[in-house]
Backbone bond lengths (Angstrom), bond angles and torsions (degrees), N, CA, C in turn:
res aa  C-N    CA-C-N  psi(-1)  N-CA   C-N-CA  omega(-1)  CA-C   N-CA-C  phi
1 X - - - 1.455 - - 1.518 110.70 -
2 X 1.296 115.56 -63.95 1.439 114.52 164.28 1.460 126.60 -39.76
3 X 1.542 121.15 -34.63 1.753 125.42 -176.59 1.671 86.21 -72.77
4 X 1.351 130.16 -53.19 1.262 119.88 -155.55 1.550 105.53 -89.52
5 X 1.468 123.82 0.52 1.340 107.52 168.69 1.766 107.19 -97.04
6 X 1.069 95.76 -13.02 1.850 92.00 -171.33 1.989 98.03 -88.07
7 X 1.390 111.23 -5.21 1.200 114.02 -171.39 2.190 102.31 -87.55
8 X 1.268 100.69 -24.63 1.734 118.88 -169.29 1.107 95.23 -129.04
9 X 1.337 157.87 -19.62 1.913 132.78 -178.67 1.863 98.54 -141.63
10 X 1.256 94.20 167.95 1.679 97.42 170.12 1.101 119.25 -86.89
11 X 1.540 106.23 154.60 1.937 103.74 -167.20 1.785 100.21 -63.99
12 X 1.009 125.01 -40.43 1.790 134.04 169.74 1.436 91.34 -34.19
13 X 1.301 147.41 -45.84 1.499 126.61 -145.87 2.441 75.03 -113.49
14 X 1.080 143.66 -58.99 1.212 134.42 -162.95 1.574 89.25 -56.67
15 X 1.436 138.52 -57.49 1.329 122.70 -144.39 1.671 120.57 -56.99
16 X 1.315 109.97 -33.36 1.700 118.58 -162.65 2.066 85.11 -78.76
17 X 1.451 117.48 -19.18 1.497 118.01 -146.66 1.734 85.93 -84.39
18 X 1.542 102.24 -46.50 1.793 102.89 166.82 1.297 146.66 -69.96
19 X 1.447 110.09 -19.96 1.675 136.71 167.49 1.403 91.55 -71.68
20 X 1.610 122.70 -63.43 1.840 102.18 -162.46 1.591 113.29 -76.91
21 X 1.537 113.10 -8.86 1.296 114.30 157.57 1.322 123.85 -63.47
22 X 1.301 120.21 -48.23 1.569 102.37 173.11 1.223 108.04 -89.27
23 X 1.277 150.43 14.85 1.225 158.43 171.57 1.664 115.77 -70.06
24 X 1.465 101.10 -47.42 1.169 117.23 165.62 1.583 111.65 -83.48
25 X 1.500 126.29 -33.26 1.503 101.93 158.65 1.560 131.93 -73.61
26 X 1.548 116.02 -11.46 1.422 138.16 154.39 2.140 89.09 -31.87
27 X 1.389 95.67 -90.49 1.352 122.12 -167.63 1.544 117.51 -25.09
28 X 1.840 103.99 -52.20 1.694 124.75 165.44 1.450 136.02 -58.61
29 X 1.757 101.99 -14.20 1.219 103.12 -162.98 1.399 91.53 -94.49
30 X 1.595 131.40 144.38 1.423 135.89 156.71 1.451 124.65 -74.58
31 X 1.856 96.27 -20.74 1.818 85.98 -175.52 1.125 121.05 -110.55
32 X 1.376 123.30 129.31 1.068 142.43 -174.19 1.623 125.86 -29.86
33 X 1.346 103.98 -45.53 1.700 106.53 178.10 1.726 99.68 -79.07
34 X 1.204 112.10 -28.10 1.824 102.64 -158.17 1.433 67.12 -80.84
35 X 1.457 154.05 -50.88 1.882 115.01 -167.72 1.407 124.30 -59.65
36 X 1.240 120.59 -46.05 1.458 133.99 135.87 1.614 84.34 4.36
37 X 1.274 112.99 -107.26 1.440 126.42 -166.32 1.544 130.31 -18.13
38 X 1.351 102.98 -54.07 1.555 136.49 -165.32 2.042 83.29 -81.09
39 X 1.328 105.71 -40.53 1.991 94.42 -158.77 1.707 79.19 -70.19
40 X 1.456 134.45 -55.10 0.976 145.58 -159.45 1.850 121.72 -50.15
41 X 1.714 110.80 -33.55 1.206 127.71 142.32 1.258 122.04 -61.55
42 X 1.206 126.38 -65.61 1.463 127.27 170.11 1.531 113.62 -36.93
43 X 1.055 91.82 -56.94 2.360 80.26 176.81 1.088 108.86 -63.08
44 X 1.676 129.53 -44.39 1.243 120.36 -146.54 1.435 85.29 -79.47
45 X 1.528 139.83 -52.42 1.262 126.31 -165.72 1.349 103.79 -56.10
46 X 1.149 130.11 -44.72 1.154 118.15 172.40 1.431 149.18 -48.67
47 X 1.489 107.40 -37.00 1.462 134.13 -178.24 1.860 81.86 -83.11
48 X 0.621 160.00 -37.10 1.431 159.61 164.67 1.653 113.47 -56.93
49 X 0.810 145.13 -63.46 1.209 149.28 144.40 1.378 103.62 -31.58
50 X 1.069 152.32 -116.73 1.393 147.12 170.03 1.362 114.06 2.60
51 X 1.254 142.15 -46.92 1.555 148.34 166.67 1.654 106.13 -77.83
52 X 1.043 128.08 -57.84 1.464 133.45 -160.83 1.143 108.56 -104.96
53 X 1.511 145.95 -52.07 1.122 124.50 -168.46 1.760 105.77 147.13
54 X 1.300 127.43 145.92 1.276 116.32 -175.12 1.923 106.46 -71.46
55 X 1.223 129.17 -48.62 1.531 143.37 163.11 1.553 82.78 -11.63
56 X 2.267 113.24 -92.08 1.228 92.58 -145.89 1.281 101.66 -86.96
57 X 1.165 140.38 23.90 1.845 134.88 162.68 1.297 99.19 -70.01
58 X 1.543 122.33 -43.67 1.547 105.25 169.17 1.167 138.96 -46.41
59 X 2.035 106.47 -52.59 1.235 120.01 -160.84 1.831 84.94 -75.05
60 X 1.052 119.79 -6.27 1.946 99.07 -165.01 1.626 98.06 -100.00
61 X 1.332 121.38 15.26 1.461 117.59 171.75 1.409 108.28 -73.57
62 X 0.934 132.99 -46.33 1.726 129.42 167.19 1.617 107.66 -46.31
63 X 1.601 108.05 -46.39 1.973 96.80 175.64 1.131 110.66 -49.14
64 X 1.942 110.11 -47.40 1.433 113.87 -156.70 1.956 117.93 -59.44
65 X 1.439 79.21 -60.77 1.975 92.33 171.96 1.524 111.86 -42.44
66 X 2.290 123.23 -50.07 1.347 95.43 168.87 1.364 137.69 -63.43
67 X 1.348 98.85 -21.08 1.869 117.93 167.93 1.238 105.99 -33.59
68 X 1.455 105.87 -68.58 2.002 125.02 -174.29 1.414 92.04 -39.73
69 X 1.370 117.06 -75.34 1.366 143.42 -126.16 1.723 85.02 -79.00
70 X 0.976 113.10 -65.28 2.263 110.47 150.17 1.698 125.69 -23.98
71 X 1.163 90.64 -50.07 1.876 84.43 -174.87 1.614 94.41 -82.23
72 X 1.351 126.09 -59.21 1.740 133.22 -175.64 1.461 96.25 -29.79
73 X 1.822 125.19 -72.81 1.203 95.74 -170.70 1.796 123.94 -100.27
74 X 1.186 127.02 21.45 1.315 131.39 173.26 1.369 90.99 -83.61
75 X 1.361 132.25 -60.71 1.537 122.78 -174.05 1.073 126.72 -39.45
76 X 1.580 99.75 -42.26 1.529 101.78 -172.53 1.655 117.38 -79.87
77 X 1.414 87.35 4.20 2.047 94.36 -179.77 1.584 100.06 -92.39
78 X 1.630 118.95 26.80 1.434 109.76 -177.89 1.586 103.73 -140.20
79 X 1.882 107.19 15.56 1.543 107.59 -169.12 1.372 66.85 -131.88
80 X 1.709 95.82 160.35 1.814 105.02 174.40 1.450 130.47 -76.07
81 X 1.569 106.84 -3.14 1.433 111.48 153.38 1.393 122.33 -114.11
82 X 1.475 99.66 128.76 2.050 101.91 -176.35 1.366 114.78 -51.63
83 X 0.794 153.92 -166.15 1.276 147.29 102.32 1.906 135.26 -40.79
84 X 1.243 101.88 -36.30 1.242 103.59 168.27 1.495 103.86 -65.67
85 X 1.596 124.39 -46.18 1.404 95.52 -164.98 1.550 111.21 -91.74
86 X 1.272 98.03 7.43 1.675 92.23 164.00 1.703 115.28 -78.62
87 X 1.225 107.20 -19.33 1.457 103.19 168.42 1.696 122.80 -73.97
88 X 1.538 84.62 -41.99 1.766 92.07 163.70 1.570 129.92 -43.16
89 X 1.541 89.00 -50.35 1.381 80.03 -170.12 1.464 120.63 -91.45
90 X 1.370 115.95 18.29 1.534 132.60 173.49 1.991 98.04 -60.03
91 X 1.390 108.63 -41.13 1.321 118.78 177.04 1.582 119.14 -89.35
92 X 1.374 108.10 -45.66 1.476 95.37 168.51 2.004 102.04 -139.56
93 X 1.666 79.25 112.67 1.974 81.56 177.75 1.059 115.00 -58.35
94 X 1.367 137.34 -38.59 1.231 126.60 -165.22 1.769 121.57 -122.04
95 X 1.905 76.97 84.41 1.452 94.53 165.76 1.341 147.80 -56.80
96 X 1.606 134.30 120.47 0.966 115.02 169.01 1.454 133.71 -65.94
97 X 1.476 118.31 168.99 1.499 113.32 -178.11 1.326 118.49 -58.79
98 X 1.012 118.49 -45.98 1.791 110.42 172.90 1.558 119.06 -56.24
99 X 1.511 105.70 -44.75 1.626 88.59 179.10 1.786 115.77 -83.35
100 X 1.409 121.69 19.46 1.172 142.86 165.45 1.379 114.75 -62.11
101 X 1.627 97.44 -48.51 1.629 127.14 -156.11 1.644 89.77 -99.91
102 X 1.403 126.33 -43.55 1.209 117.34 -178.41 1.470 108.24 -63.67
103 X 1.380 132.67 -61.05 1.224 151.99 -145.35 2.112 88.13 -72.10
104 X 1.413 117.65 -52.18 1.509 106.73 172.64 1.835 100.06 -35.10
105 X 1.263 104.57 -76.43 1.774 109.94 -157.89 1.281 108.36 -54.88
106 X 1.450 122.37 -17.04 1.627 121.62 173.61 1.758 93.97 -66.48
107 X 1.689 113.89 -45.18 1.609 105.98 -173.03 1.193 135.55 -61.24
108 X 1.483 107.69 -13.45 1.481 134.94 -164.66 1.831 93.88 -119.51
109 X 1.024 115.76 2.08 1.712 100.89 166.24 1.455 101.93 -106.19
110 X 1.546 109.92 -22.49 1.826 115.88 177.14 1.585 116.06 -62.28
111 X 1.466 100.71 -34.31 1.621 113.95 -161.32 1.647 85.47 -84.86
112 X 0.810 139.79 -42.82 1.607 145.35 173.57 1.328 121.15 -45.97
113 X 1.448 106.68 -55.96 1.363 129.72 152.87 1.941 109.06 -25.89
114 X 1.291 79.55 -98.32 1.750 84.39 173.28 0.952 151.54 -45.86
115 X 1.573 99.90 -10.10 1.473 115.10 -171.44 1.436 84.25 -98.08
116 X 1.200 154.47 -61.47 1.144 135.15 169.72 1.244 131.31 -56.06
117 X 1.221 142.66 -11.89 1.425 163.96 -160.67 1.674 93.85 -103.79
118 X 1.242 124.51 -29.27 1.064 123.74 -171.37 1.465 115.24 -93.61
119 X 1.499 106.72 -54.65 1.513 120.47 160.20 1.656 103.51 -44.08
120 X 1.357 141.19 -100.80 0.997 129.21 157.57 2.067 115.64 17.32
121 X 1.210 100.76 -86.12 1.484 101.80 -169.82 1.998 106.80 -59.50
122 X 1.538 96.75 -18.12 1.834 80.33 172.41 1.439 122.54 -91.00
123 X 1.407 101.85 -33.68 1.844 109.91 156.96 1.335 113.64 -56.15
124 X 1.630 146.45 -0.46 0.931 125.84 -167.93 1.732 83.78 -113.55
125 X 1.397 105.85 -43.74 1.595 99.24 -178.62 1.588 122.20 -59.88
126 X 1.128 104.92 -45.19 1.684 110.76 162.54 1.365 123.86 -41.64
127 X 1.690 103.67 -54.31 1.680 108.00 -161.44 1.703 121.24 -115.78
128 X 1.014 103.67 -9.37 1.568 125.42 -166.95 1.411 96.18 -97.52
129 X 1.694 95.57 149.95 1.493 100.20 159.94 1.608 108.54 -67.77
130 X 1.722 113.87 179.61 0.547 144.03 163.18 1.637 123.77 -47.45
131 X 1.206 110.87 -47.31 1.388 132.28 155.14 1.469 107.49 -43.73
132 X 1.222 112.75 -90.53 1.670 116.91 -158.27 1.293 99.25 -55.51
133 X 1.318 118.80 -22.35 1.890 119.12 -178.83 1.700 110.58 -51.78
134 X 1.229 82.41 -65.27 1.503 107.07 157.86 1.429 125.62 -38.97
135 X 1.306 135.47 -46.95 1.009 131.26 -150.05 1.616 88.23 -101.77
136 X 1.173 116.79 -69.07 1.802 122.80 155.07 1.460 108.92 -4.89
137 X 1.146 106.19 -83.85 1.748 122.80 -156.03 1.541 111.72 -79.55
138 X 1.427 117.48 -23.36 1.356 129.25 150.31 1.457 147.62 -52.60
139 X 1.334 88.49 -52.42 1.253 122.26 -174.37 1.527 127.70 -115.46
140 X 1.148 121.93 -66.89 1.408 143.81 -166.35 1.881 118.10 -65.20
141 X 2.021 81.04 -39.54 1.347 87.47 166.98 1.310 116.82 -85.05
142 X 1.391 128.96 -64.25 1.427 111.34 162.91 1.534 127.46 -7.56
143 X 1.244 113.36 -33.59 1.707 103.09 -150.53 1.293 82.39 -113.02
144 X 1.352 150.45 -24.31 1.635 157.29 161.41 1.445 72.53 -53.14
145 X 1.038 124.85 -99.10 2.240 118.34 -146.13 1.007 113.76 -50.16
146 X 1.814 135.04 -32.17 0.851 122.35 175.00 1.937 121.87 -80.09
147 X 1.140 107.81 -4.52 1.416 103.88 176.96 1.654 92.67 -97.49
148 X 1.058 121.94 -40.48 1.792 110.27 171.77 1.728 107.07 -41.34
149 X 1.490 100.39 -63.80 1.485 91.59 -163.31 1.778 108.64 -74.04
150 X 1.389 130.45 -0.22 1.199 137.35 163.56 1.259 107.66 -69.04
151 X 1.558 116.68 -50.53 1.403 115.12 -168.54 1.248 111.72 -70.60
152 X 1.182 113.57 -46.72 1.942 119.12 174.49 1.556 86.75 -63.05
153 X 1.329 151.55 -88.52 1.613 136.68 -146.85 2.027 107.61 -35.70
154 X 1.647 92.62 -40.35 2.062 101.21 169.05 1.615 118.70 -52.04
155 X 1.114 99.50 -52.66 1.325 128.72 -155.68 1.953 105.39 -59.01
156 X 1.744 98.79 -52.68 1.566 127.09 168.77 1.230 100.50 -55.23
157 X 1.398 120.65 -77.84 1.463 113.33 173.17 1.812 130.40 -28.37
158 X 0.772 107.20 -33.99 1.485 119.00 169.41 1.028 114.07 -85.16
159 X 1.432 134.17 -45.51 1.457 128.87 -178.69 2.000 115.99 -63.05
160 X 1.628 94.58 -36.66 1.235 120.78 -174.42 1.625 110.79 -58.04
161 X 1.938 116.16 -41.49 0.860 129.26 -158.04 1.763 104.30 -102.19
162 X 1.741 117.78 0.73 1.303 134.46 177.78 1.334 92.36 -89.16
């Protein structure tokens, strides 16, 4: 959305269109750390825009969200529930100890994830055309997270079935 709005309007008319978008998902979300997250994008795109320029305050919204998506689950690798297994146990509360112990290292392969996924998406906004930004932050990453979180959904299955 962003490659094809900076390609047809000025980033001045997309930026206020992406702030009240997550503004209103700010508003939707019930849990407390994912707002954390969303306020945590919102500044950083912002403080970016204000220093750099509305163009790359746009292209650095993909840094910003892995940023979020970085602090959400590294933090939670320092409270006694991960985040992953707080998602777990949305489905089954009462976890056993192994998938306690599993569900940590799922949190710490996420934070890994992003932390490179993120690096990545700011080297591409910095140094890359417009294109590969695009094609990266569009595409490439999408299909990197979704084979992570495919491969871990495989991975469970097997452990589950040991």
């Amino acid at each position: 959305m962003i490659y094809w709005g900076l390609q047809n309007y000025e980033a001045k008319l997309l930026l206020p269109i992406l702030l009240i978008l997550l503004g209103m998902r700010w508003i939707a979300i019930g849990d407390r750390s994912e707002r954390y997250m969303v306020i945590a994008t919102l500044t950083g795109v912002t403080f970016i825009v204000l220093i750099w320029g509305e163009q790359l305050g746009l292209k650095f919204y993909p840094v910003m969200m892995n940023l979020g998506f970085l602090v959400l689950f590294a933090s939670s690798l320092f409270s006694p529930v991960s985040f992953v297994e707080r998602l777990a146990r949305i489905r089954e509360p009462d976890l056993p100890i192994k998938a306690v112990i599993y569900t940590r290292k799922v949190t710490w392969v996420w934070t890994g994830f992003f932390l490179v996924n993120g690096t990545v998406a700011a080297i591409t906004a910095l140094w890359a055309t417009d294109e590969v930004w695009m094609l990266y932050n569009g595409m490439i990453a999408y299909l990197l997270m979704g084979t992570l979180a495919a491969g871990e959904w495989l991975f469970r299955q097997r452990v589950l079935r040991a």
